[in-house]
C-alpha positions, 0 to 999 in steps of 0.5 A, spaced: 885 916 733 885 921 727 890 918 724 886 912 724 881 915 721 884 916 714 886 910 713 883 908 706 879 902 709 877 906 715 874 912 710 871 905 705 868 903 712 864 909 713 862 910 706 858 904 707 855 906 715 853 912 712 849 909 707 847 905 711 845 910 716 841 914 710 837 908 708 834 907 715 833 914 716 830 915 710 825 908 712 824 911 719 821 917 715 817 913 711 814 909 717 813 916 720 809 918 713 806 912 715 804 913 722 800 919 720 797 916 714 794 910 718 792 915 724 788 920 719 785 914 716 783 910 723 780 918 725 776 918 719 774 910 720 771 912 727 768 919 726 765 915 720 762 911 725 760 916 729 756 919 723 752 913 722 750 912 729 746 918 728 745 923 734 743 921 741 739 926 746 743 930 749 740 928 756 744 922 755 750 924 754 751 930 758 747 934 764 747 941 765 753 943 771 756 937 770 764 936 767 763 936 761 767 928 758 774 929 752 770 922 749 764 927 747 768 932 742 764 930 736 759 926 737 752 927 734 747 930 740 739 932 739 736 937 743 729 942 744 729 948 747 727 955 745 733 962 743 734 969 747 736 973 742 738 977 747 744 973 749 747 972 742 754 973 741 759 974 736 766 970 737 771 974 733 777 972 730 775 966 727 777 963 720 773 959 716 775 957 710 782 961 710 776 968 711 776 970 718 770 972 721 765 971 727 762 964 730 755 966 732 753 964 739 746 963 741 743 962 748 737 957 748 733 955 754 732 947 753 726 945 754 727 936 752 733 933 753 731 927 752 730 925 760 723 928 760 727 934 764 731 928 769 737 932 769 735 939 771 730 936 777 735 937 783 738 945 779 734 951 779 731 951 773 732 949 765 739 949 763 742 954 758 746 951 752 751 955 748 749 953 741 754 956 735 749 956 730 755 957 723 760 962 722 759 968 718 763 973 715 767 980 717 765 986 713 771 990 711 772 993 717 773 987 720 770 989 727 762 987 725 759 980 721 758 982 715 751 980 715 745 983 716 741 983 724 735 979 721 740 974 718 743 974 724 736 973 728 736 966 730 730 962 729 723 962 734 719 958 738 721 952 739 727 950 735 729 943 735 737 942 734 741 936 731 750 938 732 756 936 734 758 937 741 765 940 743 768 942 750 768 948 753 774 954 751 778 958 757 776 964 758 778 969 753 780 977 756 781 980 750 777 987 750 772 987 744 765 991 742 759 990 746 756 983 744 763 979 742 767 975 745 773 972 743 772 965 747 766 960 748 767 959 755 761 956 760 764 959 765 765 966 763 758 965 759 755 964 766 757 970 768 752 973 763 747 968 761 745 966 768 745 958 769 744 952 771 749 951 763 753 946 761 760 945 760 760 945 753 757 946 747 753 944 741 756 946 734 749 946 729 748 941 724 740 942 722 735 946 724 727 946 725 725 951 724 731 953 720 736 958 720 738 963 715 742 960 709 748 966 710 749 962 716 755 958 714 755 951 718 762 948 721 765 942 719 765 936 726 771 939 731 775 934 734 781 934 739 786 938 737 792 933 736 787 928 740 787 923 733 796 923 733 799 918 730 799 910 729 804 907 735 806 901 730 809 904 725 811 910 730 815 905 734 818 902 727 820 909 725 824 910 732 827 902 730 830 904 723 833 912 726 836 907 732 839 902 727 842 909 723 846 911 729 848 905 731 852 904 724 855 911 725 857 908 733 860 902 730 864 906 726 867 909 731 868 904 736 872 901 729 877 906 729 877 907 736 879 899 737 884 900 731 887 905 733 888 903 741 890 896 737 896 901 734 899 904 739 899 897 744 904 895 738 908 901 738 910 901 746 912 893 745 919 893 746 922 889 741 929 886 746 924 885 752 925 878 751 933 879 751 933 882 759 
């Protein structure tokens, strides 16, 4: 078979088949970039639409104690209730605009969730939310905000919110400084802020009253790899390799056919047809 392999026709054959094989492995890739592109653009379409929508009283998306829904990541929620600044934690190791820093986590008492308090009747009492009131920046030493404690104050009395909901994180077990944590998990914040709480929590968009300016607002989280790929051109992209393989395949099963061809001709015995 090897011998068959180099034969001049067999090397012009495989000439052409791999670039045959190269042009669909390099249109294969074309339609992945145009996988993403379309997959970023139909991500950007809905979370445009999302913004024009404007936001929905949290009561009406979410309640208090309640699995929190994959479909809520980034959609817009308003909410009323007052802070305890006792309970505000910083969230360490997070970075913002390629600086890390802190995520500043803030405890608030809801007072009007827009069900006239429906969805806390049957709970012991008004829910807490874990409110992420921005990002600030780590002083050099890196183990504190870089940010006075009246900066970091949260805003008093009654404070309505406009942001973007987000699902709660796992439980984080790293050792940290009083007053940090390194996760933002409800189950975990339970255990220090008491209940009824939610499954989630609120990413600030607006304030009023409002907060300090030194406080950096967060862009709209989205699911991780949640928007992925447009599976139209994906499937296009899978074709074109799979076209690119068959042509290299073909010209194996050519040399294998020549050279089983070869050796059927070599064992024919010439004076067969004299016995």
């Amino acid at each position: 078979m090897l011998t068959v392999a180099r034969r001049p026709r067999m090397i012009v054959l495989l000439l052409i088949f791999l670039a045959a094989a190269a042009v669909c492995a390099r249109l294969g890739v074309w339609q992945l970039d145009r996988a993403q592109e379309r997959g970023e653009l139909a991500a950007a379409h809905a979370a445009a639409e999302l913004a024009s929508q404007g936001p929905e009283s949290l009561g009406s998306m979410l309640e208090p104690q309640t699995t929190f829904p994959g479909d809520l990541v980034g959609r817009q929620a308003w909410v009323e209730g007052e802070y305890d600044p006792a309970g505000q934690q910083l969230v360490a190791g997070r970075a913002h605009d390629g600086q890390e820093g802190f995520l500043v986590l803030t405890p608030m008492r809801v007072s009007d969730d827009g069900t006239g308090g429906a969805s806390w009747a049957d709970l012991s009492g008004a829910p807490i939310l874990p409110v992420v009131r921005g990002w600030v920046p780590a002083d050099p030493s890196g183990q504190s905000a870089a940010l006075t404690a009246e900066q970091l104050a949260p805003p008093q009395g009654t404070v309505r919110l406009t942001g973007y909901l987000q699902a709660s994180e796992a439980k984080g077990y790293a050792k940290l400084p009083e007053g940090q944590t390194d996760s933002i998990s409800s189950a975990a914040l339970a255990n220090v802020w008491g209940g009824p709480i939610y499954a989630g929590y609120l990413v600030v968009v607006s304030s009023a009253p409002g907060q300090d300016v030194a406080l950096a607002l967060l862009d709209r989280p989205s699911i991780e790899g949640g928007d992925g790929l447009n599976l139209q051109n994906l499937f296009y992209a899978l074709q074109w390799w799979i076209f690119g393989a068959f042509a290299v395949a073909l010209w194996l099963r050519t040399v294998r056919d020549e050279a089983r061809g070869s050796d059927e001709t070599v064992d024919v015995n010439p004076f067969a047809a004299l016995d």
